[in-house]
Residue, then its C-alpha position, 0 to 999 in steps of 0.5 A: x511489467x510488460x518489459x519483463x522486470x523480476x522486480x515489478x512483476x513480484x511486486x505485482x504478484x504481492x500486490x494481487x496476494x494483498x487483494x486477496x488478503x483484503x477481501x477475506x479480511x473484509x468478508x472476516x470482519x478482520x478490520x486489523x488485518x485490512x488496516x495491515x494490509x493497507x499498510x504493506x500494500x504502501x510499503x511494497x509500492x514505496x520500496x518499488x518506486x523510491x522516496x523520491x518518485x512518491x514525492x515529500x507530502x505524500x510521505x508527510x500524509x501517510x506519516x501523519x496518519x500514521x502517527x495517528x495511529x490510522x492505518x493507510x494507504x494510496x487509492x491510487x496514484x497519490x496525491x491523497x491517502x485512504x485510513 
């Protein structure tokens, strides 16, 4: 971010725009969008970083809550998921 990469600077931005969403989804009652939200904040953070920097077991989690049906996401650097 502070080298000035376009890449993470929009993905910062979308990342904020996703805050956004969550808070009136909650204010809203819109637990479906939250869950959306959640997903696409892992999905952006996943195109950003790569496969290989979000390491096996962290995928293995997110798809197993997925295939749950649960929507998720990291709390924050990984190593655990929130659905």
């Amino acid at each position: 971010y502070n080298a000035g990469d376009e890449e993470v600077i929009q993905a910062m931005r979308e990342f904020a725009g996703k805050v956004d969403g969550a808070k009136a989804a909650l204010i809203e009652r819109d637990y479906a969008k939250l869950g959306e939200l959640m997903n696409s904040n892992f999905d952006l953070r996943r195109e950003l970083y790569g496969d290989p920097v979000i390491g096996k077991e962290n995928l293995e989690m997110i798809d197993i809550a997925r295939n749950a049906g649960a929507y998720c996401k990291f709390p924050g650097s990984g190593g655990c998921i929130v659905g």
